[in-house]
C-alpha positions as CSV (number, residue, x, y, z in Angstrom):
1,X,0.0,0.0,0.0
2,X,3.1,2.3,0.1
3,X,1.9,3.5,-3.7
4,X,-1.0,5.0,-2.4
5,X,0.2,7.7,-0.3
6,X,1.6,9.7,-3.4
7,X,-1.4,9.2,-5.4
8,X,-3.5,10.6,-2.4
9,X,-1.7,13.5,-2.3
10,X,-1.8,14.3,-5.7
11,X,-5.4,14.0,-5.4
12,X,-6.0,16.4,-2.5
13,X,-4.0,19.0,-4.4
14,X,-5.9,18.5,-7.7
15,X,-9.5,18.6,-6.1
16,X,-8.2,20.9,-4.0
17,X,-9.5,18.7,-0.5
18,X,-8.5,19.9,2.5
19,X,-8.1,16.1,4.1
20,X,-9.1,12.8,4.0
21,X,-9.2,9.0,5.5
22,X,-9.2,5.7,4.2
23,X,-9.5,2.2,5.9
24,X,-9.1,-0.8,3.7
25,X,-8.6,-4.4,4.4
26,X,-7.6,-7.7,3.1
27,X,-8.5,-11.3,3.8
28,X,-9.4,-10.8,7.7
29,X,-6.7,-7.7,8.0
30,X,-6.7,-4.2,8.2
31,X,-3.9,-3.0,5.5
32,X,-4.8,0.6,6.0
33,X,-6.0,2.8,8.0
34,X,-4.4,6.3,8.2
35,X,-5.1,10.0,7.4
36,X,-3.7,12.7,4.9
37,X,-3.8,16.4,4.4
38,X,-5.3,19.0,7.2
39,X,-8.7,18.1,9.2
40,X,-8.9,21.8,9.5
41,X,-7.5,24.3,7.4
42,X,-7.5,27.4,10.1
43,X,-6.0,25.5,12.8
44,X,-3.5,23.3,10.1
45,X,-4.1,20.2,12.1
46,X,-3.9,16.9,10.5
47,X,-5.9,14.2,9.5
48,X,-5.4,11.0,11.1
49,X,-6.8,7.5,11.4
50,X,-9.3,8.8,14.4
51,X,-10.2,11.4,12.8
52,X,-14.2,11.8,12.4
53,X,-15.5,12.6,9.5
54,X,-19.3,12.6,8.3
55,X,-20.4,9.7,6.5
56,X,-23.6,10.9,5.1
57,X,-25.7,7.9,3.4
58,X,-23.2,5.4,4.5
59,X,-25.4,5.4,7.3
60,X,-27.8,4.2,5.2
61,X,-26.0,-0.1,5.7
62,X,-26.3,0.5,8.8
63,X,-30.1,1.2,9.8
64,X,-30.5,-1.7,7.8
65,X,-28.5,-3.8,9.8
66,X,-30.4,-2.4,13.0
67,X,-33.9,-3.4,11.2
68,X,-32.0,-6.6,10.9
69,X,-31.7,-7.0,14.4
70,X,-35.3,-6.4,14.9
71,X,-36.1,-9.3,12.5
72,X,-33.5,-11.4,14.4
73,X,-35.7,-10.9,17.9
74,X,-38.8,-11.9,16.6
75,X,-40.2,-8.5,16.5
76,X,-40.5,-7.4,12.8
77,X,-40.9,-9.6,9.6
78,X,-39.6,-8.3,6.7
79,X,-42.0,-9.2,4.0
80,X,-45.2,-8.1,6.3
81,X,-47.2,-5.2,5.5
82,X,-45.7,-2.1,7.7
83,X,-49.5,-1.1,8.6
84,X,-49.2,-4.3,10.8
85,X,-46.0,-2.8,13.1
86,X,-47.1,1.3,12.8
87,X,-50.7,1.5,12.2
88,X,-50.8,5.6,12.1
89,X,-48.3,5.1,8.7
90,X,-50.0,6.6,6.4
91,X,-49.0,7.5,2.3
92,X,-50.3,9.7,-0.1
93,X,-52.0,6.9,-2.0
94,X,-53.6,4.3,0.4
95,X,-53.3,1.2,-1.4
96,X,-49.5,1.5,-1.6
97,X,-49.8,1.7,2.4
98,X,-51.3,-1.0,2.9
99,X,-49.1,-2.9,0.9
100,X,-45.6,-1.4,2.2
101,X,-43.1,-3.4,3.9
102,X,-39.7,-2.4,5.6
103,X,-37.6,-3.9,2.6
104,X,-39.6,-1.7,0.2
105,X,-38.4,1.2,2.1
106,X,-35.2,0.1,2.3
107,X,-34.8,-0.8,-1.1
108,X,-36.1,2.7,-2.4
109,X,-38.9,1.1,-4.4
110,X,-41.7,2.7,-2.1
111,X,-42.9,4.7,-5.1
112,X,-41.9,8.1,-2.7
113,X,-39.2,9.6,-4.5
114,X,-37.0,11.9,-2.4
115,X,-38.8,14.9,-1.4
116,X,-35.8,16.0,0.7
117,X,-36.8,19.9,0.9
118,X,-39.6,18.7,3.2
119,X,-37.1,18.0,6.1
120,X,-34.0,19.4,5.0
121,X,-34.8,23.4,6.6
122,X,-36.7,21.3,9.4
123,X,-34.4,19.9,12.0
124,X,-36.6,20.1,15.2
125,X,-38.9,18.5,13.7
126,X,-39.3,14.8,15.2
127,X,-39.2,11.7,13.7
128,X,-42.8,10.9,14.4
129,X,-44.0,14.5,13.3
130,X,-42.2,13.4,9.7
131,X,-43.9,9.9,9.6
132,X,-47.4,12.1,10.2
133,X,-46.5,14.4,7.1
134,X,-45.9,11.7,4.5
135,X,-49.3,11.2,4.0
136,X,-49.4,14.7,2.4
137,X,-46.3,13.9,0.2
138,X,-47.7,12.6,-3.3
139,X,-45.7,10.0,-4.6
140,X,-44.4,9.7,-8.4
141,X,-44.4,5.9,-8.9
142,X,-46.2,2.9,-7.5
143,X,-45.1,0.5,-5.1
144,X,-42.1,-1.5,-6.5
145,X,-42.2,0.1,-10.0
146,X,-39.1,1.8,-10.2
147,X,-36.4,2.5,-7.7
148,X,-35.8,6.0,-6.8
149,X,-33.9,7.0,-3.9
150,X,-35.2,8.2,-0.7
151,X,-34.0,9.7,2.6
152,X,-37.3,9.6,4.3
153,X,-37.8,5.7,4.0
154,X,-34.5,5.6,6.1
155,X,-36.4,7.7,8.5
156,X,-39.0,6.0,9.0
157,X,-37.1,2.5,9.3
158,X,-35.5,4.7,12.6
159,X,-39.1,5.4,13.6
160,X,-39.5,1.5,13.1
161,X,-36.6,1.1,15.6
162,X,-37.7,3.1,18.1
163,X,-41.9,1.8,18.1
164,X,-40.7,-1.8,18.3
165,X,-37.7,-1.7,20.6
166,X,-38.4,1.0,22.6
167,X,-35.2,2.6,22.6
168,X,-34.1,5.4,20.3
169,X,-32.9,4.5,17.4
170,X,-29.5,6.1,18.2
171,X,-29.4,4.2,21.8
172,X,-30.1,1.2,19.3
173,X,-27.4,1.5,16.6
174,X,-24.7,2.1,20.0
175,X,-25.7,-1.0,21.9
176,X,-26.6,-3.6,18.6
177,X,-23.9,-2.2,16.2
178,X,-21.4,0.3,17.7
179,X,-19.9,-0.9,20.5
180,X,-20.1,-4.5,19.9
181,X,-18.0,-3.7,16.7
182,X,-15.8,-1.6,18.8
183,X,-16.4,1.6,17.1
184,X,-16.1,3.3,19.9
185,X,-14.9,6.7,18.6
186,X,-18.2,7.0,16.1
187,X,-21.3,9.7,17.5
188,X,-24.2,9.9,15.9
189,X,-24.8,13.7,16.2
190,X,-23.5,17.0,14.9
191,X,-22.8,18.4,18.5
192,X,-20.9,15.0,19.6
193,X,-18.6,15.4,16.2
194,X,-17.2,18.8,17.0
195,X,-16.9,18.3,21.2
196,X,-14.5,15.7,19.7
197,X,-11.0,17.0,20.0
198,X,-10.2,15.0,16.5
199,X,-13.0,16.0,14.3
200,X,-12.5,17.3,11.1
201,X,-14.1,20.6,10.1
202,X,-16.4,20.3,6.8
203,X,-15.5,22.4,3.7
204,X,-17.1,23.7,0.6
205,X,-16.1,25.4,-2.8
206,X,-18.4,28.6,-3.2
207,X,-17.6,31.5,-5.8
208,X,-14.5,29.2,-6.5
209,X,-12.9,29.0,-3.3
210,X,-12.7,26.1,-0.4
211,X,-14.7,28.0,2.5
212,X,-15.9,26.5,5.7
213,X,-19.4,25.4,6.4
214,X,-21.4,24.5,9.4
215,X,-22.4,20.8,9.1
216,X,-26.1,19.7,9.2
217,X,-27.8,18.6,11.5
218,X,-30.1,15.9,10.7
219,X,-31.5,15.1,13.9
220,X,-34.9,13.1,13.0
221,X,-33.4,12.2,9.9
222,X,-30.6,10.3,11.5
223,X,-31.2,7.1,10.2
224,X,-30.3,8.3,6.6
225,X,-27.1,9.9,7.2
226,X,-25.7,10.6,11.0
227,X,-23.1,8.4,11.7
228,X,-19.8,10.4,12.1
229,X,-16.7,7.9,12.1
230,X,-13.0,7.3,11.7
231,X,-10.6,5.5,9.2
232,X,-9.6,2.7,12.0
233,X,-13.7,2.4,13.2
234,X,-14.4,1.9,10.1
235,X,-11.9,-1.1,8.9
236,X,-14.0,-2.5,11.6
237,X,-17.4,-2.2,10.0
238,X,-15.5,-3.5,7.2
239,X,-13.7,-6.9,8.7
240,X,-17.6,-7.3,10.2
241,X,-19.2,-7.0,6.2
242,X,-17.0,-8.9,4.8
243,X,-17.2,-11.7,7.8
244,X,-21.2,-12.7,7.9
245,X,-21.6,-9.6,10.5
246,X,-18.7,-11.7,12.8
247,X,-15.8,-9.6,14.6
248,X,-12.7,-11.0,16.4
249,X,-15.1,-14.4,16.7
250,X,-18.3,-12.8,17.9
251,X,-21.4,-12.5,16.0
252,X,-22.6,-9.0,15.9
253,X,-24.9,-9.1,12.9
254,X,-26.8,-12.5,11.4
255,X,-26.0,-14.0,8.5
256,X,-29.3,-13.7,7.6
257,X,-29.2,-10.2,7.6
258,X,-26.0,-10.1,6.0
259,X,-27.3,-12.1,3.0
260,X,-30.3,-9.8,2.8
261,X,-28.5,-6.7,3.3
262,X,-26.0,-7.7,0.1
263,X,-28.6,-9.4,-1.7
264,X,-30.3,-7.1,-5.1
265,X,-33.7,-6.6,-4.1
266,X,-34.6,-3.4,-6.8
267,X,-33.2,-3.4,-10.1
268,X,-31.5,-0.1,-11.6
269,X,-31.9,1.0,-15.2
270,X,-28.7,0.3,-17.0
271,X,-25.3,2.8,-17.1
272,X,-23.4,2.0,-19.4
273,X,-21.1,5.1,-19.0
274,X,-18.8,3.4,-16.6
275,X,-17.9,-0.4,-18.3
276,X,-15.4,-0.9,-16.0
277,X,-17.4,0.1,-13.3
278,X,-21.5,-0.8,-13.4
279,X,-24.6,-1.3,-10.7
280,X,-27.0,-3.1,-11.7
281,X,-29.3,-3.1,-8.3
282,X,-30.4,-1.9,-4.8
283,X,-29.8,-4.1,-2.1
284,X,-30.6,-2.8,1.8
285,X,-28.4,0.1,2.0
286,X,-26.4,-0.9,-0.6
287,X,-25.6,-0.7,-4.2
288,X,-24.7,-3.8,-5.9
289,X,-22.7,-4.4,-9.3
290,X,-19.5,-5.4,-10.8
291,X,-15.5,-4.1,-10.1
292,X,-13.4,-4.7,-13.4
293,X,-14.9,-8.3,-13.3
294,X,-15.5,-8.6,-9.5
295,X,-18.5,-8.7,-7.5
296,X,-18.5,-5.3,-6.0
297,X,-21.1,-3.8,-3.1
298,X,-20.7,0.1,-2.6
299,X,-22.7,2.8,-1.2
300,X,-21.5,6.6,-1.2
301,X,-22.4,9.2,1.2
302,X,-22.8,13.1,0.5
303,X,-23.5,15.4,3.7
304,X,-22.8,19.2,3.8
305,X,-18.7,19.5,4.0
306,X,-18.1,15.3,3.5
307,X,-17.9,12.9,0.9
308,X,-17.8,9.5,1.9
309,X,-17.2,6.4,-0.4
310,X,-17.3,2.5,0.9
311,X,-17.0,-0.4,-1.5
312,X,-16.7,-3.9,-0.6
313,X,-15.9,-6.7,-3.3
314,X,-17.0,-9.8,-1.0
315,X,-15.5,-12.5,-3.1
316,X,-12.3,-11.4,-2.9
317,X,-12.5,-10.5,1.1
318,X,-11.6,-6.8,0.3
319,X,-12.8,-3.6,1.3
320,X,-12.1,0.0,1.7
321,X,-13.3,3.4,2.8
322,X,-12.5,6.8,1.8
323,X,-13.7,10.0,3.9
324,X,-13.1,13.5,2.9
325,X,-13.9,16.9,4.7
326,X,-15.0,18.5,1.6
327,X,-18.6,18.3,-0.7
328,X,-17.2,19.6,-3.8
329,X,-15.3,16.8,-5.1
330,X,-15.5,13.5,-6.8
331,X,-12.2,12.2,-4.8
332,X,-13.7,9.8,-2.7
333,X,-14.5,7.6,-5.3
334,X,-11.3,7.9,-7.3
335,X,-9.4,7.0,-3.8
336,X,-11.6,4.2,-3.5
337,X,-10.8,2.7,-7.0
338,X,-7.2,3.1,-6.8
339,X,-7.3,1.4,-3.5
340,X,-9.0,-1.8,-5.0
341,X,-6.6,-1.6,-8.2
342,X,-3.8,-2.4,-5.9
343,X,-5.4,-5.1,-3.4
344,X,-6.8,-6.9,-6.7
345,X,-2.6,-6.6,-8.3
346,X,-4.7,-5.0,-11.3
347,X,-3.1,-2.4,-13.4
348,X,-4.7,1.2,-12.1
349,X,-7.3,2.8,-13.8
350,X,-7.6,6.4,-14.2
351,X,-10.7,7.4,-13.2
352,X,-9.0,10.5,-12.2
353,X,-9.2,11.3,-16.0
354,X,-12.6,10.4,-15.9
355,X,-14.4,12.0,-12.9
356,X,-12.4,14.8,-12.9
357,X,-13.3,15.8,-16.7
358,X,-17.0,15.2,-16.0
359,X,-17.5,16.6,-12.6
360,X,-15.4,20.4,-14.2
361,X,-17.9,20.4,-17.7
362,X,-21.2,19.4,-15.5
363,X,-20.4,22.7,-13.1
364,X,-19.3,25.1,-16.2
365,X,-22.4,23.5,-17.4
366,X,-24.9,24.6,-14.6
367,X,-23.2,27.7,-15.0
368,X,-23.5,28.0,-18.1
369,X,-27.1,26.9,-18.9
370,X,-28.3,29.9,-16.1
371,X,-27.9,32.2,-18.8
372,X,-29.6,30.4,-21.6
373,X,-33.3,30.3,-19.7
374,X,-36.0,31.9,-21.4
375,X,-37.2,35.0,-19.7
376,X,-40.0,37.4,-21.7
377,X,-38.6,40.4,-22.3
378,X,-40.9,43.3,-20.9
379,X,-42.6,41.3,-18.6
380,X,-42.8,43.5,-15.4
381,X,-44.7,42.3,-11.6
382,X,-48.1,43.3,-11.8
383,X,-48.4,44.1,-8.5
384,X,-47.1,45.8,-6.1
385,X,-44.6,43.6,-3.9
386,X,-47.4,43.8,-0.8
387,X,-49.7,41.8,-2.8
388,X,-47.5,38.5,-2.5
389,X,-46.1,39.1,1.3
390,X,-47.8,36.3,3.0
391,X,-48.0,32.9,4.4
392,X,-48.2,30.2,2.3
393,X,-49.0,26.6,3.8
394,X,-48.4,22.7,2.1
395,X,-48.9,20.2,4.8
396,X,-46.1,18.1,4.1
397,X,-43.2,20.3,3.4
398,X,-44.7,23.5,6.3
399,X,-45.4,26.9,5.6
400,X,-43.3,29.2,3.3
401,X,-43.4,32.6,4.5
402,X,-42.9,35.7,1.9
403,X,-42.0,39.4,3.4
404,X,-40.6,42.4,2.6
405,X,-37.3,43.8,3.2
406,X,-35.5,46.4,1.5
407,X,-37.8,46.6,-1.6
408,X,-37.4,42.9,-2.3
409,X,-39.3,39.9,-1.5
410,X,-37.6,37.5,0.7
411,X,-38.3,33.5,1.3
412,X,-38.2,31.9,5.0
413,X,-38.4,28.0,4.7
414,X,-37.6,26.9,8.4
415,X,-33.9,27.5,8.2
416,X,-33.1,26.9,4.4
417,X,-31.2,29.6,2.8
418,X,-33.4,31.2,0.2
419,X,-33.7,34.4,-1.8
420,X,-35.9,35.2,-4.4
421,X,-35.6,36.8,-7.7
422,X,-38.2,38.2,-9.9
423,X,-37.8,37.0,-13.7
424,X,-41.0,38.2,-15.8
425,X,-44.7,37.8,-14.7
426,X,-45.3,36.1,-11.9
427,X,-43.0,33.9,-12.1
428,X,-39.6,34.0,-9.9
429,X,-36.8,32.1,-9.8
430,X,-36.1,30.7,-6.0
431,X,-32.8,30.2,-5.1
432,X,-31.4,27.9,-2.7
433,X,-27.8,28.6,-1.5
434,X,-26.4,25.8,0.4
435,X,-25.2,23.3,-2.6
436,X,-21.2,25.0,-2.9
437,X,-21.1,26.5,-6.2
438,X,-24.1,24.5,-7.7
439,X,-26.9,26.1,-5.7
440,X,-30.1,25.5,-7.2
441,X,-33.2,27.7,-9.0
442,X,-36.6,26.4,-9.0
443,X,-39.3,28.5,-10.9
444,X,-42.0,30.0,-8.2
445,X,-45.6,31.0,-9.5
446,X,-47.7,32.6,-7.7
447,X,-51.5,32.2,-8.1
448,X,-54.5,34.3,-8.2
449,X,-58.5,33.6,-8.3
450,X,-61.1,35.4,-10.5
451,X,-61.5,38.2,-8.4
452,X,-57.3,38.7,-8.9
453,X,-55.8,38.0,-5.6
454,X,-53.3,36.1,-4.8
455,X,-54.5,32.7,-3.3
456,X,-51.2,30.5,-3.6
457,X,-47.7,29.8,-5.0
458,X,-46.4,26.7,-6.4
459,X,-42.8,25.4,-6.7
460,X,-41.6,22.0,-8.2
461,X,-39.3,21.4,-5.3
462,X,-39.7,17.7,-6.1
463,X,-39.6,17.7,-10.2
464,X,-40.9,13.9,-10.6
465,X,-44.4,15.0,-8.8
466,X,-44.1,18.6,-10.7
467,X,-45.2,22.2,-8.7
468,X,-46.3,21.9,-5.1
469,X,-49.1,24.1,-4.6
470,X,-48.6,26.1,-0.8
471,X,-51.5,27.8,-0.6
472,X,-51.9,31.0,1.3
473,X,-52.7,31.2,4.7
474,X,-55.8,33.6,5.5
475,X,-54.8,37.3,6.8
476,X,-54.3,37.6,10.8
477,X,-57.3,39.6,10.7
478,X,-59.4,36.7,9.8
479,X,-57.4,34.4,12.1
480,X,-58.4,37.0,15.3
481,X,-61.2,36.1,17.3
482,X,-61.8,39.4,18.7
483,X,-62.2,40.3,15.2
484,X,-64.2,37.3,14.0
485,X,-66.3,38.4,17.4
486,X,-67.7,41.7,15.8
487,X,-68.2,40.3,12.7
488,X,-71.2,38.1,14.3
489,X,-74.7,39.5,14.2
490,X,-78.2,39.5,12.0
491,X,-77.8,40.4,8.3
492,X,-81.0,41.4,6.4
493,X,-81.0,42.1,2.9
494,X,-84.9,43.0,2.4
495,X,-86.9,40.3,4.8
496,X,-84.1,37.6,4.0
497,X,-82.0,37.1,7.2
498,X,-78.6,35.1,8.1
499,X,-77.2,34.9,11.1
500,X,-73.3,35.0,11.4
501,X,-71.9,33.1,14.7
502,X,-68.7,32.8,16.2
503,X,-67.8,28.8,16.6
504,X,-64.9,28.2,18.7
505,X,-62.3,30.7,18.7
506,X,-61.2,31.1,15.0
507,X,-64.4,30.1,12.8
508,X,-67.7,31.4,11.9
509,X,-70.7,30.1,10.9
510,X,-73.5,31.2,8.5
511,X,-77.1,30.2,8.5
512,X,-81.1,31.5,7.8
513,X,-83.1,31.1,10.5
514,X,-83.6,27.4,11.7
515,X,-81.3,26.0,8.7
516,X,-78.3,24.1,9.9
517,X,-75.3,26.4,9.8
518,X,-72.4,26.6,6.9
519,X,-68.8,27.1,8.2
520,X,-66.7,30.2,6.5
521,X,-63.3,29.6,5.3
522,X,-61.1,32.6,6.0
523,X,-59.6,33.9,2.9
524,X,-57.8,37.1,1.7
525,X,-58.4,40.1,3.9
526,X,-62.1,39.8,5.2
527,X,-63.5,37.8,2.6
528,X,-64.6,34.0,2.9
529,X,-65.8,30.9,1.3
530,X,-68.7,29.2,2.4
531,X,-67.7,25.5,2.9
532,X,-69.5,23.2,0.9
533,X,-71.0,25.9,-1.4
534,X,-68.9,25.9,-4.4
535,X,-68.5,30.0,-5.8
536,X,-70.4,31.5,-3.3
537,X,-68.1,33.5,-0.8
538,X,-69.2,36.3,2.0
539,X,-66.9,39.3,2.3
540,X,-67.4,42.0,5.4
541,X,-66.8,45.9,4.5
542,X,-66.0,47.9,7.9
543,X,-66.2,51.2,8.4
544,X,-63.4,53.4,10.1
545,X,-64.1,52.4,13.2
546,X,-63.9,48.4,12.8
547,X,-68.4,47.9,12.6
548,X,-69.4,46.5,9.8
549,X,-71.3,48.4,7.0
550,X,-71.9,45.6,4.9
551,X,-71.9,41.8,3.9
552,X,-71.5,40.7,0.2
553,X,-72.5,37.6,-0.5
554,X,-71.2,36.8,-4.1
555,X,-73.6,36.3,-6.1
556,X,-76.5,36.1,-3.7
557,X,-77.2,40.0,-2.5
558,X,-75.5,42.8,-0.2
559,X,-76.8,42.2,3.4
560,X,-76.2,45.3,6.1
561,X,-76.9,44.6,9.5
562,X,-79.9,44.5,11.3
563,X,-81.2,47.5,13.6
């Protein structure tokens, strides 16, 4: 292994990665385990074989092996509906729900695809308050008709942890996988990486230049991508795959779940750009394909600041891990090859040539293709920037709130970093800025009904279930009892009478005398729909001093109130 120390540092100067880690072993052996380059730029300390780094969807073999464990204690079958172990689960469609099971999840063949801006600006949200929510996300395929990856199936495997075991699935993972496999230096949490004295600090490329960036905290979505870990803790998770989940003689994992964690499960559509290099299906938190003529079992892992690449190639007992403090590369994965090259005795490949040429072109190309979108030429706003200042709710991804601030309209999303830029019409182009240098533009449309106000905004922040319609939340006025209070009374228009009543603090009522009542759906400004009464709506005009002149009832009459 004495060849790879020159090619990894040719690599962290030509990617321009601050540091990195690899573990790799051999036939029962760790051959490697050591660290190269700085683990924190500012401070110039290096990167070392316990240094933790964030392993993003690595995570991902993991849960499954802690589902595994369930299985293993009799508490969880894995081909049984999921409806049978968490009754409140509930998806868009309700025949894929009451069909799902935990290998379908696992397997990323739910028919969910990945919805990830529904969580990602969320973190205090719990794990059971994102469970609740994915009834509300619609899904793009059906059950087990195409795989498309999903961080929130990994989440709710977690939640699956936690209902059946009663522990936390953190707790969980620590006493089933962790310390058994004497990983004692890896933490499952943000604020545990950085009390560590040997954590790496996570880095960036924005405008151009490596910067610093606060890692994520994934909280409820821990099951996806939490684990933070070292090269040496991982040659142990490595020894343990490649041995039937045994360790130093000890069984830690089953075979069974072994063979059903390695085993394909979802089938991927074909890629041929890579020959040497192809995946050809999903197993349970891992990919599985072919190494230059070698069975090969990989899974990568992308968090903000890391990059994170494990392969295993189980018939040849071989397997390595590569961990770098830096999102803007493709190194990991070069690393990772080279690493196998030499284990197998097989001339190197360069798949520095390779990445590194696609992964420059694709960025100049995001770049690039910014300029080239169609924008109509003398297409000003139409209103003035108060009309579109507002709340505006979906009840799966939360509400998106639109205000004001230095003439221009700014976007809150829970903590998301957002701004918002108008490009003709009503149409603006959302930007998200926490992707490095590729940040990312979504087209935002806001709606209006016949009588021209604004009544939503939809964005396609998942493309393969196209805009998601947040519609807007009704004015505090309307959402004031005090308010709603002197808006009840007797309306007459002639000898025709309704009576408006106040039910509950925030809703009111409409009725003729000795009818059952209709409720009103609070709208824009004073103005609401009567529920179950398609086109009719009842809007109340005050005077200067907050009593009410008149009630319009569209397209029944003008009603003043009685004297």
């Amino acid at each position: 292994m004495e060849s790879i120390e020159r090619f990894v540092n040719e690599q962290l100067a030509a990617w321009e990665v601050p540091g990195c880690a690899i573990a790799a072993v051999r036939d029962g052996d760790v051959v490697l385990a050591a660290g190269w380059g700085r683990r924190d730029l500012e401070t110039g300390l290096p990167a070392t074989s316990d240094t933790l780094f964030a392993i993003g969807s690595v995570t991902k073999a993991f849960t499954a092996a802690t589902v595994g464990a369930l299985v293993d204690d009799g508490l969880l079958e894995w081909e049984r509906p999921l409806r049978d172990f968490l009754p409140d689960l509930r998806l868009h469609d309700p025949v894929v729900t009451d069909r799902l099971t935990v290998v379908d999840l696992l397997s990323h063949r739910s028919g969910l695809p990945r919805h990830d801006l529904a969580w990602l600006g969320h973190p205090d949200r719990s794990r059971a308050e994102l469970v609740r929510r994915l009834r509300f996300l619609p899904l793009s395929r059906d059950l087990r008709q195409a795989f498309q990856y999903c961080n929130l199936g990994y989440m709710v495997a977690g939640h699956l942890v936690e209902v059946l075991s009663g522990t936390p699935w953190e707790d969980y993972l620590r006493t089933r996988l962790l310390t058994p496999l004497g990983m004692d230096r890896s933490n499952l949490s943000v604020d545990n990486m950085r009390a560590d004295p040997d954590h790496a600090s996570a880095y960036e490329r924005r405008q151009g230049v490596i910067l610093p960036v606060p890692p994520r905290p994934v909280t409820a979505m821990a099951p996806a991508g939490a684990v933070n870990s070292s090269a040496a803790d991982m040659a142990r998770w490595l020894l343990a795959q490649l041995g039937g989940g045994q360790i130093d003689g000890r069984a830690v994992m089953s075979p069974g779940t072994m063979a059903r964690q390695h085993a394909p499960h979802m089938v991927l559509p074909e890629d041929p750009t890579f020959p040497a290099s192809t995946r050809h299906a999903y197993g349970l938190g891992w990919l599985i394909g072919q190494y230059r003529g070698h069975r090969l079992t990989e899974h990568g892992g992308g968090i903000d600041g890391f990059q994170t690449e494990c392969m295993l190639l189980p018939d040849d007992g071989i397997g390595v891990a590569v961990m770098t403090n830096t999102s803007s590369s493709a190194m990991a994965p070069v690393l990772a090859y080279r690493v196998l090259d030499e284990l197998l005795g097989l001339e190197p490949f360069d798949w520095f040539a390779e990445f590194k040429a696609r992964y420059d072109a694709a960025a100049a190309g995001i770049r690039e293709v910014r300029g080239a979108r169609r924008v109509v030429p003398g297409a000003p706003l139409p209103r003035p920037l108060d009309a579109y200042a507002s709340e505006y709710q979906h009840p799966g991804y939360g509400t998106l709130i639109i205000t004001i601030d230095d003439a221009t309209l700014r976007p809150h999303l829970g903590t998301m970093d957002l701004s918002l830029a108008h490009r003709h019409y009503e149409t603006f182009d959302l930007e998200w800025h926490e992707l490095g240098d590729q940040s990312h533009l979504f087209p935002l449309m806001f709606l209006s009904d016949p009588d021209g106000d604004i009544t939503a905004l939809t964005v396609p922040f998942e493309p393969s279930v196209g805009p998601l319609r947040f519609d807007r939340l009704p004015d505090a006025r309307a959402r004031d009892p005090e308010v709603l209070r002197r808006l009840c009374g007797t309306y007459t228009m002639g000898p025709i009478e309704v009576v408006v009543a106040q039910k509950g603090d925030r809703l009111l009522t409409v009725a003729t005398p000795g009818a059952p009542p209709f409720e009103l759906q609070a709208g824009r400004g004073l103005r609401f729909e009567v529920k179950g009464q398609p086109g009719i709506t009842a809007e109340f005009e005050l005077d200067e001093t907050g009593a009410v002149v008149r009630l319009v009832a569209q397209p029944l009459g003008i009603f003043r109130p009685k004297t």
